[in-house]
C-alpha positions as a printed NumPy array, in Angstrom:
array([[  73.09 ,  137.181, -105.92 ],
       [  71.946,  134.08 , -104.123],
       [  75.486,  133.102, -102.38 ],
       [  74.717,  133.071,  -98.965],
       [  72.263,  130.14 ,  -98.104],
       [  69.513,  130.705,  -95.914],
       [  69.562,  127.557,  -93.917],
       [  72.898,  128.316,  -92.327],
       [  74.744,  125.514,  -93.954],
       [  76.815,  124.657,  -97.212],
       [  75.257,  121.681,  -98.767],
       [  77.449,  120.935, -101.381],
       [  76.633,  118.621, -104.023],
       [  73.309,  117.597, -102.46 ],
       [  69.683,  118.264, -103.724],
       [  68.887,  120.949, -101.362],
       [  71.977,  122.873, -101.906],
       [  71.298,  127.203, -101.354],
       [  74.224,  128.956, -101.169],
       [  77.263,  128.899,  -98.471],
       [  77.549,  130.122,  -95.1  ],
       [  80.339,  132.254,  -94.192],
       [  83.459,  130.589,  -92.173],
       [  86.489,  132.455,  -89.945],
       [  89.742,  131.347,  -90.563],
       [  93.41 ,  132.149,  -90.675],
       [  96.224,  130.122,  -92.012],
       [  99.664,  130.305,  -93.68 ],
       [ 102.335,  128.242,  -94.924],
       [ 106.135,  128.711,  -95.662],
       [ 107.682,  128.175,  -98.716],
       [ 110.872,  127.257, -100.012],
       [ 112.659,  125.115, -102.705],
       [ 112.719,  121.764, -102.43 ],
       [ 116.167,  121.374, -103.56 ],
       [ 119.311,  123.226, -104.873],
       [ 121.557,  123.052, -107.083],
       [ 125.371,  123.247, -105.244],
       [ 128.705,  123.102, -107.556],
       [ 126.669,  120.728, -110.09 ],
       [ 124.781,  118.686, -107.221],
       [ 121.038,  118.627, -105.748],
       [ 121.123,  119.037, -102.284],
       [ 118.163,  119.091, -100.081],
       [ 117.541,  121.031,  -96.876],
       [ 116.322,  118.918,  -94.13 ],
       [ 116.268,  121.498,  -91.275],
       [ 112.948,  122.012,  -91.581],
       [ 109.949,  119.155,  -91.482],
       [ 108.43 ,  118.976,  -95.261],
       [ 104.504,  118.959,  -95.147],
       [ 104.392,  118.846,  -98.7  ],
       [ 105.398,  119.557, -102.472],
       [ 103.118,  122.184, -104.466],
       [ 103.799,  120.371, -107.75 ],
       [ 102.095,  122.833, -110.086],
       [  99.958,  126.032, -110.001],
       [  97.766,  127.745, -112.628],
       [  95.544,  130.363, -112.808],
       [  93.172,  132.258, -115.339],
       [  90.191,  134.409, -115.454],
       [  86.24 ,  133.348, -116.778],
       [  86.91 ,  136.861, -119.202],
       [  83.374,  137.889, -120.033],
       [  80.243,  136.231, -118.48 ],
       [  76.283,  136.505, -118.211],
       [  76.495,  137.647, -114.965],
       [  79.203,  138.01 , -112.008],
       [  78.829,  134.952, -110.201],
       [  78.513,  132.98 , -113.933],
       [  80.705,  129.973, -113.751],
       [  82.771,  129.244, -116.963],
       [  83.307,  125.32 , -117.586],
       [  85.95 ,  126.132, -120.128],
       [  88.01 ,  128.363, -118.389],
       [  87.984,  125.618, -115.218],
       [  88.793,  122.744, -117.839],
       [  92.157,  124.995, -118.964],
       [  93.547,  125.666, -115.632],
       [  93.158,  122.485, -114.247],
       [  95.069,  120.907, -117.753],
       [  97.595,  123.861, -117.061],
       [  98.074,  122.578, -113.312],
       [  98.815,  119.223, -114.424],
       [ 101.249,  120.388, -117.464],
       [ 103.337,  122.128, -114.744],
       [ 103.385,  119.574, -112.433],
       [ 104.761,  117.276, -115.13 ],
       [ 102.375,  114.498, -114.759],
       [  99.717,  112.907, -116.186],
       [  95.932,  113.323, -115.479],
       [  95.257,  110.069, -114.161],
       [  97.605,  110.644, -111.471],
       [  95.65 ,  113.115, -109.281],
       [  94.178,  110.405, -106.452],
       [  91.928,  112.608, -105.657],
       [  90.558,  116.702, -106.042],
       [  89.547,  119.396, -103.245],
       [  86.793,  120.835, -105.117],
       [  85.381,  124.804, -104.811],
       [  82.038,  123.756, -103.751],
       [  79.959,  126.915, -102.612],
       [  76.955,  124.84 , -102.8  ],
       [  75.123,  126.784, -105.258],
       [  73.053,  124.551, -107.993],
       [  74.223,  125.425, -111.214],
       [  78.209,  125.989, -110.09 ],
       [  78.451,  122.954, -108.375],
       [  77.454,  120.865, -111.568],
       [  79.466,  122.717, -113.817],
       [  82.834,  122.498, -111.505],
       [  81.879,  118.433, -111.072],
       [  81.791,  118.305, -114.908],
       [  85.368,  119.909, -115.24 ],
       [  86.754,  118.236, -113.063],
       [  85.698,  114.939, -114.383],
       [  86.546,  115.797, -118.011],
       [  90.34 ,  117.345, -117.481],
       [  91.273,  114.372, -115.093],
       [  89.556,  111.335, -116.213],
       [  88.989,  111.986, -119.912],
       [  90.211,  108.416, -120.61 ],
       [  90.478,  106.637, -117.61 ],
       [  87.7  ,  105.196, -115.419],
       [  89.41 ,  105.059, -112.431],
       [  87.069,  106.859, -109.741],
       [  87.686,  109.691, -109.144],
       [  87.291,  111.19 , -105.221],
       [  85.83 ,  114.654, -105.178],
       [  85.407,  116.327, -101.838],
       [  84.863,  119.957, -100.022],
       [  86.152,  121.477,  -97.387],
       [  83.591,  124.268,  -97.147],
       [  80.229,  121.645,  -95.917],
       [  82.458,  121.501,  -92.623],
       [  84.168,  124.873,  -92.185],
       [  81.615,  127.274,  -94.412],
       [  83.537,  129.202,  -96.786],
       [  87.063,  131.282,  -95.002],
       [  86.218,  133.919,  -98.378],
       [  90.178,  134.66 ,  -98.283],
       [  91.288,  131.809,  -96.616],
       [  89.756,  129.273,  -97.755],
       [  91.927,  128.338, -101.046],
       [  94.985,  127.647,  -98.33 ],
       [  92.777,  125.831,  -95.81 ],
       [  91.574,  123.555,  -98.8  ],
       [  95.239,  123.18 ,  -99.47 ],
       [  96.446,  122.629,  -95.826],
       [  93.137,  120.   ,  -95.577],
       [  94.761,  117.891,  -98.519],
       [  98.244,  118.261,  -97.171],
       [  97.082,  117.026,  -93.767],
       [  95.124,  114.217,  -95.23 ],
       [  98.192,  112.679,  -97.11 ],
       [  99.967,  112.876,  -94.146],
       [  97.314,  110.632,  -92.311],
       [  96.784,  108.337,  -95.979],
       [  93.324,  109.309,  -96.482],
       [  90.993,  111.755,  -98.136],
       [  88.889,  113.789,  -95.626],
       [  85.197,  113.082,  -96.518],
       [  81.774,  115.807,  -96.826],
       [  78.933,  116.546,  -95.092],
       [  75.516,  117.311,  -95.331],
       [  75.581,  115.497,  -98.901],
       [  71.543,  113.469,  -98.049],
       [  70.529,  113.651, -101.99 ],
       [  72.597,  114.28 , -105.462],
       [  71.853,  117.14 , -107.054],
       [  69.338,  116.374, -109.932],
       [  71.293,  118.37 , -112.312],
       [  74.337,  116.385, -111.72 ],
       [  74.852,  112.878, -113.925],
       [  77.146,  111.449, -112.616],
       [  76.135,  107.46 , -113.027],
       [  77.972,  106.735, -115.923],
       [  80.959,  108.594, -115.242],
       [  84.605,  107.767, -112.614],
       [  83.342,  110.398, -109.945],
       [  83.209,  109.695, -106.301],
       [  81.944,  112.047, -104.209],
       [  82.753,  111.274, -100.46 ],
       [  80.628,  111.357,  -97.806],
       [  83.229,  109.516,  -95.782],
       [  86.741,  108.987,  -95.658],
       [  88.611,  107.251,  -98.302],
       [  92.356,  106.107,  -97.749],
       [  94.538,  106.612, -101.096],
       [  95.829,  103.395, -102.471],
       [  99.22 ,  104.528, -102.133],
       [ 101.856,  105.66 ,  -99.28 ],
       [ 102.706,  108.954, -101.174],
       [  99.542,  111.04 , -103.375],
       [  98.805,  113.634, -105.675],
       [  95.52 ,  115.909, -105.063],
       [  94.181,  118.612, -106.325],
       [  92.679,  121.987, -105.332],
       [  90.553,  124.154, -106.911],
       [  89.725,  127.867, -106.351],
       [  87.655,  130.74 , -107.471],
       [  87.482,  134.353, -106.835],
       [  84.528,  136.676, -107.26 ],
       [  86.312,  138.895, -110.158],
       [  86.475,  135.42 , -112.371],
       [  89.163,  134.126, -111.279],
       [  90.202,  129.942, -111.854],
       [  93.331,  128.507, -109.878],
       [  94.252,  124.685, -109.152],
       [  97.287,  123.603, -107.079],
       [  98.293,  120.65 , -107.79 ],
       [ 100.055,  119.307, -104.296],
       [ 101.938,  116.197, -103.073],
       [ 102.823,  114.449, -100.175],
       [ 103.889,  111.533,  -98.687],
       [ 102.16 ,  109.159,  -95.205],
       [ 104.001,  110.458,  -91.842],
       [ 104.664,  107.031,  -90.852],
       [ 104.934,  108.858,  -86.724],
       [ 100.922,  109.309,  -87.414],
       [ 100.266,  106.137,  -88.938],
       [ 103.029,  103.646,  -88.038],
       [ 103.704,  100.895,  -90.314],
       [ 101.51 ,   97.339,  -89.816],
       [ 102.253,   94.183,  -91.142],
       [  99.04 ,   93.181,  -93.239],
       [  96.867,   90.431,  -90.615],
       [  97.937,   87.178,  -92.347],
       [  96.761,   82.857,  -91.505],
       [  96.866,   82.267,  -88.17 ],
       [  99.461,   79.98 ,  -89.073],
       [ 102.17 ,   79.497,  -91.71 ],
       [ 102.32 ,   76.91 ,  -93.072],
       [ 104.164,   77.636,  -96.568],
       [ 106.393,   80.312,  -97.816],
       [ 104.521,   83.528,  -98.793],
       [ 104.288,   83.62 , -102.525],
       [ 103.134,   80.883, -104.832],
       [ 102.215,   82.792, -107.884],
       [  98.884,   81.566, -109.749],
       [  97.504,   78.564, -110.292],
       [  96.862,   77.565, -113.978],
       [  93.58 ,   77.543, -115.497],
       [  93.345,   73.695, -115.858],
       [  94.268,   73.148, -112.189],
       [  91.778,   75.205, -110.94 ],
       [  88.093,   74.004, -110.152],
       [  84.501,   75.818, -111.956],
       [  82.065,   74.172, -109.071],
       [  84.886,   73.478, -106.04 ],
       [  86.398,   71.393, -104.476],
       [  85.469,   67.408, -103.681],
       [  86.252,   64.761, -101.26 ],
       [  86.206,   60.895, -101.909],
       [  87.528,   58.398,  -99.864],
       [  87.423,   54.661,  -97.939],
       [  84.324,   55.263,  -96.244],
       [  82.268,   55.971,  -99.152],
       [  83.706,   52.913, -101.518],
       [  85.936,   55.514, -103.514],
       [  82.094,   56.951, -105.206],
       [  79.876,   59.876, -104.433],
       [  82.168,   62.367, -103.731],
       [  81.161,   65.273, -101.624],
       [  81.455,   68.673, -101.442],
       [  83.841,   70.741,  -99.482],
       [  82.915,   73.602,  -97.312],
       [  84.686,   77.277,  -97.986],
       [  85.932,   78.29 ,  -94.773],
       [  87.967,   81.367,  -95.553],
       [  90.322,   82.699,  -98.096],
       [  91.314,   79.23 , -100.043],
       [  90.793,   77.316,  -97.466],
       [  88.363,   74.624,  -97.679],
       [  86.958,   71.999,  -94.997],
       [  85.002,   68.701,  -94.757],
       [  84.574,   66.203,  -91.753],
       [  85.235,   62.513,  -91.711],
       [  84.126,   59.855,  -89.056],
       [  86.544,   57.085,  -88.468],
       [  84.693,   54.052,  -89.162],
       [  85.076,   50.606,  -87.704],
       [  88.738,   49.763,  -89.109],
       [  89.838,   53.251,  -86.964],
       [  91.448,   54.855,  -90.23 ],
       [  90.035,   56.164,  -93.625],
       [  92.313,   57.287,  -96.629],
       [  91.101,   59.953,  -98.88 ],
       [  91.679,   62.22 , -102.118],
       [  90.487,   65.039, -103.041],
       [  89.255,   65.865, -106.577],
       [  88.119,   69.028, -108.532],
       [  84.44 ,   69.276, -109.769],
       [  83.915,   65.957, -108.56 ],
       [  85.744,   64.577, -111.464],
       [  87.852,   61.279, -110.911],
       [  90.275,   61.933, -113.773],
       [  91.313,   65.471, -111.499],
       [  92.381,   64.36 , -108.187],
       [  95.086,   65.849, -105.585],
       [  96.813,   63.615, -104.109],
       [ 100.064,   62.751, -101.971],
       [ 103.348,   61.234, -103.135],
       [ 102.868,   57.743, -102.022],
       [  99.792,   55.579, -100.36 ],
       [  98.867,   55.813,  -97.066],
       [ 100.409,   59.526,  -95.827],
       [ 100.156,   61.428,  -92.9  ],
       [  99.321,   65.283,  -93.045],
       [ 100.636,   68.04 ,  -94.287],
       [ 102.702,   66.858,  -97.06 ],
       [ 103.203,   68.061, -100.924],
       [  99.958,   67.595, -102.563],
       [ 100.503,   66.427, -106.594],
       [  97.777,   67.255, -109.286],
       [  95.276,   67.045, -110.525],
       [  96.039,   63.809, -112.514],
       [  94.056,   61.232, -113.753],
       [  94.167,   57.262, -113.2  ],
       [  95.424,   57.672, -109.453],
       [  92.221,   57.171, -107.814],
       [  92.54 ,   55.445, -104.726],
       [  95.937,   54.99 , -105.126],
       [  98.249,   57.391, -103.998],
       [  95.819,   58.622, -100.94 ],
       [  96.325,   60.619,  -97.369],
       [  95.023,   58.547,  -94.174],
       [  93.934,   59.678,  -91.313],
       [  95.225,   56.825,  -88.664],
       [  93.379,   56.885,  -85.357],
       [  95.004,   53.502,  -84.016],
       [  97.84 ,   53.337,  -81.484],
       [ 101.308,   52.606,  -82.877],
       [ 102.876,   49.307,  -80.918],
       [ 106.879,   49.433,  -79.787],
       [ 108.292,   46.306,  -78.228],
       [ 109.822,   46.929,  -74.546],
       [ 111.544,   44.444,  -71.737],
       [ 108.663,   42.846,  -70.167],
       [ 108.813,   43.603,  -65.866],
       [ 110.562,   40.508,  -64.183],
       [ 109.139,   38.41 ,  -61.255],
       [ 111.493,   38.196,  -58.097],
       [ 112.158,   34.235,  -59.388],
       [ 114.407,   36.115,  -62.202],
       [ 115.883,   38.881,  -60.779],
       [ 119.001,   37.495,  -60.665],
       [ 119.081,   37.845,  -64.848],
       [ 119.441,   33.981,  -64.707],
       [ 116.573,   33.75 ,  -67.786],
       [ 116.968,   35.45 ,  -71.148],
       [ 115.199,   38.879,  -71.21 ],
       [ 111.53 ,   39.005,  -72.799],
       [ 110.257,   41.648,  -74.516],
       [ 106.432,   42.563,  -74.612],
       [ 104.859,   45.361,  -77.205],
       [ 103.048,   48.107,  -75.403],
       [ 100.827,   50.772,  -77.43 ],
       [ 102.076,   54.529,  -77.25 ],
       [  99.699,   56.66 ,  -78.205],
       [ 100.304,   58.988,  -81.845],
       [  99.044,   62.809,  -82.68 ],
       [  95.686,   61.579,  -84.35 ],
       [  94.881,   58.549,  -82.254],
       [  91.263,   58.062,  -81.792],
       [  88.675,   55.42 ,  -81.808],
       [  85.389,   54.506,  -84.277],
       [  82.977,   57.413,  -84.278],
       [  85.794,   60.166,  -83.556],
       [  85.839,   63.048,  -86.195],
       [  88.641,   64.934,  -88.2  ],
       [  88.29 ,   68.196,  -89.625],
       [  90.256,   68.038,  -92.821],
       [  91.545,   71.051,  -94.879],
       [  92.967,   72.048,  -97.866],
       [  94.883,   75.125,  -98.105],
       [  95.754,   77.019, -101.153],
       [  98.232,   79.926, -101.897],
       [  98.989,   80.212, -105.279],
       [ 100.476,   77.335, -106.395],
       [ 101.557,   75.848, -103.027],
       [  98.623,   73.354, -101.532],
       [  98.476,   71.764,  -97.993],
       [  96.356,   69.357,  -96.491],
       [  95.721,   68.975,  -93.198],
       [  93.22 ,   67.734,  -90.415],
       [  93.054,   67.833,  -86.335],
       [  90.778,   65.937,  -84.   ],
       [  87.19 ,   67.697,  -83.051],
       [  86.62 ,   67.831,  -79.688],
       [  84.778,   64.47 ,  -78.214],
       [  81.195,   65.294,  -77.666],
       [  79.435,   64.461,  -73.85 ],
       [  79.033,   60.732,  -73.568],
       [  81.986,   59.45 ,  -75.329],
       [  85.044,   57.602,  -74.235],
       [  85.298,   53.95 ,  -72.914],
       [  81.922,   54.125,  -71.082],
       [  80.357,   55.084,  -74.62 ],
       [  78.118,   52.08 ,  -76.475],
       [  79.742,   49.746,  -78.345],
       [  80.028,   51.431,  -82.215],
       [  78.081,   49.933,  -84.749],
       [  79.928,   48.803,  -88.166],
       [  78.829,   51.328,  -91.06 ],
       [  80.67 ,   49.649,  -93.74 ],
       [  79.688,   47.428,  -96.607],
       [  81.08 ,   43.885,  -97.062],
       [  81.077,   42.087,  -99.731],
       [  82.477,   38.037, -101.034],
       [  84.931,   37.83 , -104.075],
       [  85.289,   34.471, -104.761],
       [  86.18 ,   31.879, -107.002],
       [  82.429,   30.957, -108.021],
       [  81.46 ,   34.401, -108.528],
       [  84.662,   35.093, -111.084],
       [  86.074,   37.345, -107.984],
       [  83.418,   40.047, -108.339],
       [  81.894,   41.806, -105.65 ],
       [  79.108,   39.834, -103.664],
       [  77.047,   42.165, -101.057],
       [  76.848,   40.841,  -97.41 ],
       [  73.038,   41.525,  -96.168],
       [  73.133,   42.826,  -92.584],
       [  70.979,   40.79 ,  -90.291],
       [  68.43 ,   42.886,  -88.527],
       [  68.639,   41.027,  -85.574],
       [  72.09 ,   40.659,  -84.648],
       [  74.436,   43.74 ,  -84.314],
       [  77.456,   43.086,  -86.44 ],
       [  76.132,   40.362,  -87.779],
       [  76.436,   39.792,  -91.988],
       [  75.854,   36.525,  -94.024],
       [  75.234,   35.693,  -97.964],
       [  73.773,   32.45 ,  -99.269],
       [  76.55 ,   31.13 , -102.191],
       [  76.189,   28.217, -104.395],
       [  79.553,   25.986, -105.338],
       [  80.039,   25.886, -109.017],
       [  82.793,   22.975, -108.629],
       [  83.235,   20.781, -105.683],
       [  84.542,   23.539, -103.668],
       [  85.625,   27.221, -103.823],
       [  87.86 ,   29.8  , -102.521],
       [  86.774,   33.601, -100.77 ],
       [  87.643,   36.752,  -99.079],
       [  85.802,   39.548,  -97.977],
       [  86.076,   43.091,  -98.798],
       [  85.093,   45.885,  -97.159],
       [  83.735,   49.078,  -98.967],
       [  84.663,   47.384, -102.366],
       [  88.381,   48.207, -101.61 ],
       [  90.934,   46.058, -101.953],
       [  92.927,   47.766,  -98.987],
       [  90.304,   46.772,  -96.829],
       [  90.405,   42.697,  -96.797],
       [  89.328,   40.739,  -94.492],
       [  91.544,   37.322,  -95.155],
       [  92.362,   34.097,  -92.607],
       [  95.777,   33.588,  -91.001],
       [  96.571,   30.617,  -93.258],
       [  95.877,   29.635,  -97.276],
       [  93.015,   27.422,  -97.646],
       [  91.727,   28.18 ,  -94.586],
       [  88.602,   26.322,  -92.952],
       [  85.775,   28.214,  -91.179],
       [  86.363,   29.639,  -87.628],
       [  89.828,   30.588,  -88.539],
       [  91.618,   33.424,  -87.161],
       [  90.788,   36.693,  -89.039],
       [  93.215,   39.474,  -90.391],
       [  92.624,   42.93 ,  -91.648],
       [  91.24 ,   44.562,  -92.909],
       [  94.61 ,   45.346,  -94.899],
       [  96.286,   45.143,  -98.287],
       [  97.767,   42.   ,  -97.066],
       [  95.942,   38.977,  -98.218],
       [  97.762,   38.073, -101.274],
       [  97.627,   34.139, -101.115],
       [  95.478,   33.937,  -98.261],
       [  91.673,   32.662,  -98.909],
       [  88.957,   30.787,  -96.548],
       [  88.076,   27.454,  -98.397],
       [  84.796,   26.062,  -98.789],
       [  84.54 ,   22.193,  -99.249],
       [  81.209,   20.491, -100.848],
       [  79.794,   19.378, -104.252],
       [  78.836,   21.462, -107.029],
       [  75.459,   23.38 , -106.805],
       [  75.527,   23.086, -103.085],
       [  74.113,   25.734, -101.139],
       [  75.829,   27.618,  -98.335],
       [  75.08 ,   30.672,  -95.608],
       [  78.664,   32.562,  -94.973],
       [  78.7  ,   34.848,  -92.079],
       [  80.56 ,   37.613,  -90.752],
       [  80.274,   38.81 ,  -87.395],
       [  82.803,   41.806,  -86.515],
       [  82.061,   43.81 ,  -83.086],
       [  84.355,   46.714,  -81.487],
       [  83.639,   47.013,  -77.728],
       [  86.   ,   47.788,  -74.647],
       [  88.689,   48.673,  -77.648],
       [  88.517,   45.247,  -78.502],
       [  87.778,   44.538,  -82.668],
       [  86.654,   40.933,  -82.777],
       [  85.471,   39.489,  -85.819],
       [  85.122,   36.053,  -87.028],
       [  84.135,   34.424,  -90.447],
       [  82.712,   31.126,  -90.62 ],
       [  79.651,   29.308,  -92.961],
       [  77.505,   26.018,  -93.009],
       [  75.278,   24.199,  -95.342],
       [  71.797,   25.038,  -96.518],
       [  69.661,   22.672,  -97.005],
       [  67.688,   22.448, -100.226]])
């Protein structure tokens, strides 16, 4: 008849399939009701452990066939349908089927075809299709109940026992366009409790499927939390984010250092989590937004100007650019303390004096430090955060004095308080000048870095002459403008020098006349 292959092994489903090789086994199983029914109520016997619920059971015969080993696609089709009318459910809800599988070409594809058809007629939910007999041959009369105690067992561990010897698909079977899986590995059911099914055959004819259930034995496979962020940071949750407020390209940053243009892209680091570096330039602080596809009019942004990390993050809105903005503040903050008294005092005869000492915050850091800044999303709930990288070799106070990377430029009173550029002078580190003409006999200026009006450089007093002491750069200049004195359409060379050595930020502003 051609049943017993001659290479010793049962290669269901595969290309080379020849038969099955005979397997030893014995098994049993005990069983009893799951309930009963006691003056009106269910009651349930839990003496005994419960390995599993046979849900429903069918059988029927091939009746008359071309030969004794024919297989009857029909007939398979019916019992399985029977099977799942008994067990009261619906066909989709078999997770996965313990097929016959004697490895023989022409069986194999028609039981594969059935069992597609009668469980996934409608649905295209894969379906996992398995056998028992590629690892323990075929038992003959046990091997319906070790098929049965292999799904049992496997529900009880949350997974679906894969096949071997399964190299090459059987030509005959197309199976490309249909929901069919069939393992060659393990497969854990998407669920804690499962439905699978078995199928059967005897050599008279004869069809039966168990349908069986069970639940995970939480003793075998103990309960983990899922691995979540390495911190928390929000409450789980968040729901979805609507389509508006969420980005086609990604995610942008924009900020002080690059004049509030050019925005640049954010790295994916994980999950929703997204990551970009910023150097500290020359003022020790940078502010930032962030915006989606680079698109001004969709930024994220804080609740107020200038705030530290980790706060509620608003957006995306339009017309806030620059505006509401996180910094990243790497100076020291400055508290005022009793200054130490000489002996000549110690007697408290003089009024106590105070003197402001720096103390040191999280993010302080100097010019040239960098900050990893991230944005987290969960849903709807958004964080933004940032820590200091680690100083590379070569750093600290015995590092090179940093070089300014910032633009300058004049607003003025001759220039209708547009932006002038200051040129850089290639000879003198720090060093920046423009050559302005007076429209009237003199004119009012200040200087502002990285065309932001944050960053102004401005003198201590209004109307201020050159050489005077400088402020900023800061928001702070309202009122407060550097003077130039001469006759209209004379010629003058301002210059800026700012330097940051020994954690010292001198700068000075001062101009004289050109001749012409």
């Amino acid at each position: 008849m051609g049943w017993l292959s001659p290479r010793g092994r049962c290669l269901t489903f595969d290309a080379t399939s020849s038969g099955f090789v005979r397997g030893e086994g014995v098994g049993s199983l005990a069983l009893k009701p799951l309930a009963d029914v006691v003056d009106g109520k269910t009651v349930r016997d839990d003496k005994h452990p419960l390995l599993g619920v046979l849900a429903g059971v069918c059988l029927n015969t091939n009746g008359r066939g071309a030969s004794l080993g024919a297989p009857n696609g029909m007939a398979e089709q019916e019992v399985i349908a029977g099977s799942i009318r008994n067990a009261g459910i619906a066909a989709a809800d078999v997770d996965a089927v313990e097929a016959h599988g004697t490895g023989q070409v022409l069986a194999d594809v028609v039981e594969v075809g059935s069992l597609i058809r009668s469980h996934r007629y409608q649905d295209q939910t894969p379906l996992p299709i398995t056998s028992g007999k590629t690892q323990v041959g075929n038992m003959m009369e046990c091997a319906g109940l070790g098929s049965l105690l292999k799904n049992l067992l496997g529900i009880r561990w949350g997974l679906t026992v894969g096949g071997l010897h399964l190299r090459e698909l059987n030509p005959h079977m197309d199976i490309n366009d249909t929901p069919a899986g069939l393992l060659s590995e393990h497969l854990a059911y998407p669920r804690r409790s499962a439905f699978a099914g078995v199928m059967s055959k005897g050599y008279g004819g004869t069809n039966v499927y168990c349908v069986s259930w069970g639940t995970l034995d939480h003793e075998r496979v103990p309960l983990r939390a899922e691995a979540g962020p390495r911190i928390c940071f929000w409450p789980g949750g968040g729901g979805f984010l609507d389509v508006k407020d969420r980005p086609e390209k990604g995610y942008y940053i924009v900020g002080s250092w690059t004049e509030w243009s050019s925005p640049e892209a954010m790295e994916e680091e994980g999950s929703n989590v997204y990551g970009y570096t910023v150097t500290l330039g020359e003022n020790s602080w940078e502010q930032f937004q962030i915006l989606l596809d680079a698109d001004t009019e969709r930024a994220l942004h804080p609740g107020g100007a200038k705030v530290g990390k980790e706060t509620a993050v608003y957006g995306p809105n339009e017309g806030v650019l620059g505006a509401s903005t996180w910094i990243i503040d790497g100076r020291c903050a400055w508290v005022e303390a009793p200054a130490p008294r000489g002996e000549a005092d110690a007697d408290g005869g003089q009024e106590l004096q105070l003197e402001a000492i720096p103390v040191d915050v999280l993010d302080v850091g100097q010019p040239g430090d960098k900050y990893r800044v991230r944005l987290h999303i969960a849903g709807k709930w958004r964080s933004v955060s940032w820590e200091k990288e680690p100083q590379a070799a070569g750093g600290g106070d015995d590092a090179p004095p940093f070089e300014c990377v910032g633009k300058y430029y004049i607003v003025s009173s001759w220039n209708g308080w547009e932006y002038q550029e200051l040129q850089r002078d290639p000879q003198v580190k720090g060093l920046y000048y423009a050559e302005v003409t007076l429209r009237w006999g003199d004119g009012e200026f200040q200087i502002v870095r990285n065309k932001d009006f944050q960053q102004v450089l401005y003198p201590s007093a209004a109307r201020a002459p050159s050489g005077s002491d400088v402020l900023g750069p800061d928001e702070g200049g309202e009122g407060l403008h550097w003077r130039v004195r001469g006759c209209p359409g004379e010629s003058f060379r301002i210059e800026l020098q700012r330097s940051l050595a020994g954690g010292e930020d001198a700068k000075s502003v001062s101009w004289r006349g050109l001749e012409r």
